[in-house]
N, C-alpha and C positions, 0 to 999 in steps of 0.2 A: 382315178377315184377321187382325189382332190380337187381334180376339175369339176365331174359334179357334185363333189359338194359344196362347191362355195359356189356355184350358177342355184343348187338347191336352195343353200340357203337368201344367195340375195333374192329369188323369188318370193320365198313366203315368209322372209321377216320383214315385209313393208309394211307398216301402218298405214291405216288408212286412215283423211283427212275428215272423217266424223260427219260429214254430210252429206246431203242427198241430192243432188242436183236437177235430179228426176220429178223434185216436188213441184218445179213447172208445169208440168203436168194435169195439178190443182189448182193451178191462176197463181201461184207465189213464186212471182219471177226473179226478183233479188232475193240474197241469200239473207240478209239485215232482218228479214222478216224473220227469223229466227233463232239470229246467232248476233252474237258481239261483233266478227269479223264482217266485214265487205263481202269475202270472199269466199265467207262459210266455214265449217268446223268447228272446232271445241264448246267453248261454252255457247249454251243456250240461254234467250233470254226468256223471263215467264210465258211470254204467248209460244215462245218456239218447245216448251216443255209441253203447253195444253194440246200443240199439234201433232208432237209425237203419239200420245194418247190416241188422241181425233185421228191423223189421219195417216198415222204408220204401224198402231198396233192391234192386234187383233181384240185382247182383252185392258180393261182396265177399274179401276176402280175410284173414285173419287180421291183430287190428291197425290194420289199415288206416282204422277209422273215428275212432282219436286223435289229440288234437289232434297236427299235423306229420308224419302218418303216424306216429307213436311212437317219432322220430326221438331226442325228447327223456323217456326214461321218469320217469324225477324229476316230468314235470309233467305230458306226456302223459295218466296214469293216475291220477294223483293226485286223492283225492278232496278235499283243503285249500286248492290252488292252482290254479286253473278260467283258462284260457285259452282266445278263441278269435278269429278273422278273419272278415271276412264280406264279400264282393266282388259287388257286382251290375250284373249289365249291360241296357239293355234297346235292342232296336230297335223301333220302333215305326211303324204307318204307317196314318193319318186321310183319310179323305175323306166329301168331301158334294156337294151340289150347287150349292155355289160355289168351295171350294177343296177340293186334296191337302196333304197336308204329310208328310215323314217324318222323322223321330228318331232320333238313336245317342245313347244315356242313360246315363254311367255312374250309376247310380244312389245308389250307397255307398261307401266304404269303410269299413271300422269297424272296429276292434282294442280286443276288452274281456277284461277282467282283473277278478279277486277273490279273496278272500281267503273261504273257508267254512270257519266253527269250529264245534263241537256245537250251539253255543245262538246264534250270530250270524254275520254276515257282512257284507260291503263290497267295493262293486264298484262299476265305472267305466270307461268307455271315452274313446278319441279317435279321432276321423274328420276325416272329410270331408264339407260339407254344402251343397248344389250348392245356388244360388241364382239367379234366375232374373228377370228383367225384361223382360216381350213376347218378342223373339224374342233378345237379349241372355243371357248365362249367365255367372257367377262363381262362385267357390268361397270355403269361410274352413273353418279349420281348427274342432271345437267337439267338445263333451262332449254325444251323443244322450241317453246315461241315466249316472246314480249315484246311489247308494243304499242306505243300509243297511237292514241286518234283525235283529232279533230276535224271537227262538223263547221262546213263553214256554212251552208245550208243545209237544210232537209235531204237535196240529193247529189250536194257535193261534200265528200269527204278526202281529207290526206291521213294518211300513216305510214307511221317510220318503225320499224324497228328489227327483229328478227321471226317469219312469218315464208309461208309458201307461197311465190308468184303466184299469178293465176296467169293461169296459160290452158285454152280447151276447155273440153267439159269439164276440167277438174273432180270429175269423178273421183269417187277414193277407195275404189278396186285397181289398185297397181302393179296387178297381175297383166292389167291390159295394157298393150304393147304401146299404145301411144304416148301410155305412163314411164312404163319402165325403159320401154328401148332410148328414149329420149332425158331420159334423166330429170323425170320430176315423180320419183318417188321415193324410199328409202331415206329419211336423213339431208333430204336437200330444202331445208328451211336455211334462208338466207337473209342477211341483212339487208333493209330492203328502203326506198320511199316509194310508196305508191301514191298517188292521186286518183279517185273515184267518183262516176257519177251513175246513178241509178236513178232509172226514171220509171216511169208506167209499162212503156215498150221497149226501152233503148236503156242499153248497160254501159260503161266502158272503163275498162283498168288500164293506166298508161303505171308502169313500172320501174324504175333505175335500180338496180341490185349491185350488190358489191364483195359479195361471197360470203366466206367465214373467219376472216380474220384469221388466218393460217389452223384453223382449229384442223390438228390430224384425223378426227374420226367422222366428218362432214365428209359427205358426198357433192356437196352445193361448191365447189370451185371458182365457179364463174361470177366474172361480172361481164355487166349489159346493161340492153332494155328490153321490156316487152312491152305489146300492145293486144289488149281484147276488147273487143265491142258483140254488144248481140242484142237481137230483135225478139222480140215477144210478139207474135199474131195469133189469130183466133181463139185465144184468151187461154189454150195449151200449149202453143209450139214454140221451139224456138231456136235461133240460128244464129250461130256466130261465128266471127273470125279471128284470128289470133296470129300473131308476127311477133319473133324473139331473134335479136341480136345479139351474141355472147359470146365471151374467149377466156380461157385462162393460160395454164404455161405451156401447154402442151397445143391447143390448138382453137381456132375459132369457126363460129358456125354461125348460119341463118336458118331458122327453121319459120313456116310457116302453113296454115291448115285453115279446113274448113270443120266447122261441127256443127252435129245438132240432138237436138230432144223432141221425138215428135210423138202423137199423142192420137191413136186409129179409134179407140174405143174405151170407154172407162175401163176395160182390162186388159189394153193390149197399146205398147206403147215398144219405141227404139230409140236408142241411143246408137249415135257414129262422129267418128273423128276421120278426117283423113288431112294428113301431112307432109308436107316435102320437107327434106333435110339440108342444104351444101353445106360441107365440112371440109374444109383444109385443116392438114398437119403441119403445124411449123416447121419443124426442123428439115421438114425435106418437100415442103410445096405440097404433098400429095392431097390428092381431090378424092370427098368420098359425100357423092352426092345421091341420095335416093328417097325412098318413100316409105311411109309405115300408117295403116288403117288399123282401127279396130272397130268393133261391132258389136250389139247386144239386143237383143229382142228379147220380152219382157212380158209375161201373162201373171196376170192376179185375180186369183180365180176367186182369192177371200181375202179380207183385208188385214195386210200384215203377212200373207203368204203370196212371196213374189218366185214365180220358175222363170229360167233364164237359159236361153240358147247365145253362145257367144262364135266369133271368127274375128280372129286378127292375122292380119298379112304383112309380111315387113321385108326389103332388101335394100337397107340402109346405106351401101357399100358393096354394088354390084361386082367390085376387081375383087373379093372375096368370093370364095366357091361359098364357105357357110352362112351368106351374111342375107340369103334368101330363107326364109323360113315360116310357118303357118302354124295357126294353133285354131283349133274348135275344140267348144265344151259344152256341158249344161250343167245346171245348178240349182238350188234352192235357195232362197234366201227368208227367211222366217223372224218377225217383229210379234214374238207369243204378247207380250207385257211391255211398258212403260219401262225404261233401263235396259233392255236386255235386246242382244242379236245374236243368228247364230245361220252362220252361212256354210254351207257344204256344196263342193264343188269339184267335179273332172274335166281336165284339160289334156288334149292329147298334142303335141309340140310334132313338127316334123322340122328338120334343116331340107327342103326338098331335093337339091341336085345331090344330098350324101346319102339321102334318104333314110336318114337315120331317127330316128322317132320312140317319143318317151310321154309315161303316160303319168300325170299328177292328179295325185286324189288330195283334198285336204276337209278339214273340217276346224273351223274360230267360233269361237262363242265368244261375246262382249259384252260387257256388263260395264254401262254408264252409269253415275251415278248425278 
């Protein structure tokens, strides 16, 4: 029983990285078009507020997608002084055929702030960061990201500070196995320099990370490098590659993959990752080398209401019997208003050769502010 609950809970208390990656789709191939990051997520800047509106919500009303509803125009608007909130809730509910279990998550709180001038910027949040022991829960008050930036041009940039690689779609559904099995979701923001170039068609994050400074409630252990590049063609699609080298005390790894975002029809678009892993354990050599895909097909039949068919495939460490394992789902994903999301989704997990299988229902509402 305490095995699944702590597999439950690292499942559905992963945050997700606040963007959309899918907005390629709409010709906005770097993420800068509307966040402070390179790399996408938290704060948005005023054009990335008017496009939430435009082109992720169903309804809106003039204004209304600033930060405070535009309560406060000084900052609201402004493009120098970036504020924003970000609330997540999730309920969740597991079963298999030994145990049920069900969850009420607040998953986040977070309150981030910066400062964007021509050529650089700084920024920095404080939250809330829910911590977790079997079926026990506490909180501590902690800084998720900070970081500065500088523009040495238009489409080169460097930043230092503590921030999530980018590695893959970067998607911020970390349910999906490319995410999670591979350790970039949950609490693995790391100290980092990146160096960035974003162009028209052609992206690339080269990375050095250095972990968390012994912090005990980080999942981010490692240090390394990564590498991503990707291509933008026929003004929707897009494809990239991605390579991470990393080790910490226990052992070191190569992981490397293909992905992409492609775009059939104004309502019908997919998202895929596919990955290979080698992983050696230090203390005794051991080799655990294999592969993990995931998958997402994507219909929008109105705008702001996205339905979603998912498959991810994984056996990361074939000298394991359990380390073969699949999941398909479908989902809803629903953008009612400006600030607000609210995803419901089933996933049915199988380990294949135990053939033991478990079915996850959940439902998050989010409300940015």
């Amino acid at each position: 029983m305490k095995i699944l609950s702590v597999v439950f809970i690292l499942i559905l208390i992963l945050p997700k990285a606040y963007s959309y990656s899918e907005l390629s789709r709409h010709g906005y191939v770097n993420c800068t078009t509307c966040h402070l990051s390179p790399s996408g997520g938290s704060l948005l800047t005023p054009y990335g507020r008017e496009l939430s509106k435009a082109a992720l919500s169903t309804w809106g009303t003039k204004s209304e997608q600033y930060f405070a509803y535009n309560a406060f125009p000084a900052i609201s608007k402004s493009e120098r002084i970036l504020v924003g909130a970000y609330i997540r809730g999730l309920q969740a509910y597991k079963t298999d055929s030994t145990a049920n279990e069900a969850r009420a998550i607040l998953m986040q709180v977070d309150l981030d702030a910066a400062y964007n001038g021509p050529n650089w910027a700084i920024t920095g949040s404080l939250g809330r960061q829910e911590l977790r022991k079997g079926l026990e829960s506490d909180s501590r008050i902690f800084s998720r990201r900070h970081y500065g930036i500088y523009r040495i041009s238009p489409n080169n940039q460097i930043r230092a500070g503590k921030f999530l690689k980018f590695y893959g779609l970067n998607d911020p559904n970390h349910q999906m196995y490319v995410r999670r099995l591979l350790n970039f979701g949950f609490d693995t923001e790391s100290y980092n320099f990146e160096y960035s170039y974003q162009g028209e068609s052609i992206s690339t994050f080269a990375t050095a990370f250095f972990g968390n400074f012994k912090d005990p409630f980080s999942f981010a252990k490692e240090e390394g490098v990564s590498f991503s590049a990707s291509y933008f063609f026929y003004d929707k699609q897009k494809l990239g590659l991605s390579i991470l080298r990393a080790s910490d005390d226990t052992s070191k790894r190569t992981v490397s993959g293909l992905w992409g975002i492609f775009s059939y029809h104004p309502q019908f678009f997919s998202m895929h990752e596919f990955d290979l892993q080698y992983k050696s354990i230090k203390n005794n050599s051991q080799k655990q080398n294999g592969f993990v895909t995931s998958n997402r097909l994507n219909y929008e039949p109105l705008k702001g209401l996205i339905s979603f068919l998912s498959y991810d495939l994984a056996n990361l460490n074939p000298a394991v019997i359990s380390s073969k394992k699949s999941a398909y789902g479908a989902g809803l994903q629903v953008f009612p208003r400006p600030h607000f999301e609210v995803v419901t989704a089933w996933q049915k997990e199988e380990i294949i050769k135990l053939k033991a299988k478990s079915d996850l229902y959940s439902l998050m509402v989010h409300f940015y502010l």
